[in-house]
C-alpha positions, 0 to 999 in steps of 0.5 A: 771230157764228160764228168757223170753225175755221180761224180759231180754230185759226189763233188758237190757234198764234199764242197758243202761239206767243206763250206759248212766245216769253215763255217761252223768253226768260224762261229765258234770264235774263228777257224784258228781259235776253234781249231785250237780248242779242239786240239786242247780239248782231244788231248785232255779226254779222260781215259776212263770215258772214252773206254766206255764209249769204246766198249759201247761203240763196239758193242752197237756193232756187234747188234748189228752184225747179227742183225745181218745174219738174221736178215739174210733170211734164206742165205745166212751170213755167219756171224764171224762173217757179218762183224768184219763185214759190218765193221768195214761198213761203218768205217767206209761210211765215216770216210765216203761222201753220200752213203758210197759205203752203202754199195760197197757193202752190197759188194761184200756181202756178195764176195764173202757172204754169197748173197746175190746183188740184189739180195744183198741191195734188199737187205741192206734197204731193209736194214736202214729201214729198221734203223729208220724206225728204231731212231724215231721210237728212241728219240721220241722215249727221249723226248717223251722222258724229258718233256711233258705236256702236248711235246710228250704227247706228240713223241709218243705218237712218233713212236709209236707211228715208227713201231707201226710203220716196222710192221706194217712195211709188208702190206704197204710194200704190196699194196704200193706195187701196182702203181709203181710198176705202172709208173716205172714201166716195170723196169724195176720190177726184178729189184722190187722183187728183192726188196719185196721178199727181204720185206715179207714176213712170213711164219718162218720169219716173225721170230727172226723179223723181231729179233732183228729189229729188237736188235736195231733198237739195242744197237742205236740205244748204245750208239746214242749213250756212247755220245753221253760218255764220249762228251763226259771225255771231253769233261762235259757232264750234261745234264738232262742226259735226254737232251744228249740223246736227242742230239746224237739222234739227229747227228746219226741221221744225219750220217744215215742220209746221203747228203754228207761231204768227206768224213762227214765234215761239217754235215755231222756237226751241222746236225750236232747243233742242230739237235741241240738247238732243237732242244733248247741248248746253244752257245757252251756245254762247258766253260770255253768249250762250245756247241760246234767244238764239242761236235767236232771233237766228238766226231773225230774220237768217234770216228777214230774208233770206226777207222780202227775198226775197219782196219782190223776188220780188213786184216781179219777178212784177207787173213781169214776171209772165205769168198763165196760164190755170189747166188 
């Protein structure tokens, strides 16, 4: 029997995922004594908190529902429409190794929103680019915030290249056509077309182009301080506040790239300490409760909040849900 490579890399993220799982909660003092903090942990959150990164979680989705309707340029999705659709997307992206979400979501878009597939590939591409980009300008203000001196300089420059690179994505896209197709023989020649007209910003287009990508830094603002108050849960009240930002940076990043295992154990708390240590902090963010424990609890209230999400979201869509004919 022949096994793909889509599924043997796929198997291979879910062993690392697993690997890097065993591992970090074996630092934290063994598997069975991290577990046992984190079940203590979960079941002392503190209500009020955890509403809050509730209501933040909630609100980053809705950001980037209308995003989807500004983005779908000639076709727009309804907003009724792209909040269900989204809402299964973040959802199926906690759950599936290696960004699977991503297709799936092209899928949806074209049963419900009526956007063909290479439509919806484009946009969806164009929309990781805008979060791209607006992850790189909130990082770079956070460490700019808290930092001085040559770090503060060279974040500044981070943000502003990340600005740059949002608009500035056109002209390249042209300019880089040529020795592609050249390269590629012009087989892809049809879905660089797509992405190419997702890309282009014409007159008719600058308003909504801005607003969507007004919209993506809107939706990773209030992404990165639900990680504030989903810590302050856990009776954890860092301070710098920064440093938390900075932190929750590099763990979506690390939920955004295609290298995470199932339900982004272990790849998500490797990130989460990761951006910690990029900022100085190892060991306890509070008495007996380290680093990886808190990353791990974190994870599972935010993912918790994603899969009741996406479930009401499912219901609502073969409720309530219209299929359209895919353009």
């Amino acid at each position: 029997m022949r096994v793909s490579g889509g599924a043997i890399r796929t198997g291979l993220a879910v062993a690392a995922g697993a690997a890097l799982t065993l591992c970090l909660l074996g630092r934290g003092g063994g598997v069975g004594e991290s577990a046992a903090v984190i079940r203590s942990t979960l079941s002392d959150a503190r209500p009020a908190p955890l509403g809050m990164a509730l209501l933040l979680f909630f609100l980053s989705q809705v950001f980037r529902a209308w995003r989807w309707k500004l983005l779908s340029w000639d076709h727009p999705i309804a907003f009724g429409t792209a909040l269900p659709l989204n809402a299964v997307h973040v959802g199926l992206g906690h759950l599936l190794p290696l960004r699977l979400a991503d297709p799936l979501l092209v899928g949806l878009f074209r049963r419900y929103g009526g956007l063909s597939l290479g439509r919806g590939a484009a946009t969806v591409l164009l929309s990781k680019f805008l979060d791209m980009a607006a992850m790189g300008i909130l990082a770079a203000c956070a460490v700019a915030a808290g930092l001085s001196g040559s770090f503060a300089a060279a974040a500044a420059m981070v943000g502003v290249g990340s600005l740059a690179a949002v608009f500035l994505l056109p002209t390249a896209m042209g300019v880089l056509r040529k020795p592609l197709m050249a390269v590629s023989g012009g087989r892809f020649s049809r879905g660089y077309d797509n992405i190419e007209q997702a890309v282009r910003v014409g007159a008719g287009r600058r308003g909504r182009f801005s607003g969507a990508f007004g919209l993506s830094l809107g939706a990773w603002t209030l992404k990165l301080f639900m990680f504030v108050f989903l810590l302050r849960a856990l009776g954890v009240e860092f301070r710098p506040v920064w440093k938390v930002l900075v932190a929750g940076a590099v763990t979506d990043a690390t939920l955004a790239m295609p290298v995470h295992g199932l339900m982004g154990m272990g790849t998500l708390e490797a990130g989460w300490t990761a951006g910690f240590a990029a900022v100085g902090v190892t060991g306890e963010l509070a008495p007996g409760l380290g680093v990886v424990q808190a990353g791990f609890s974190m994870h599972l209230l935010w993912m918790t909040f994603a899969v009741i999400f996406m479930a009401a979201a499912w219901l609502y869509l073969l409720l309530f849900g219209r299929k359209a004919h895919g353009r």
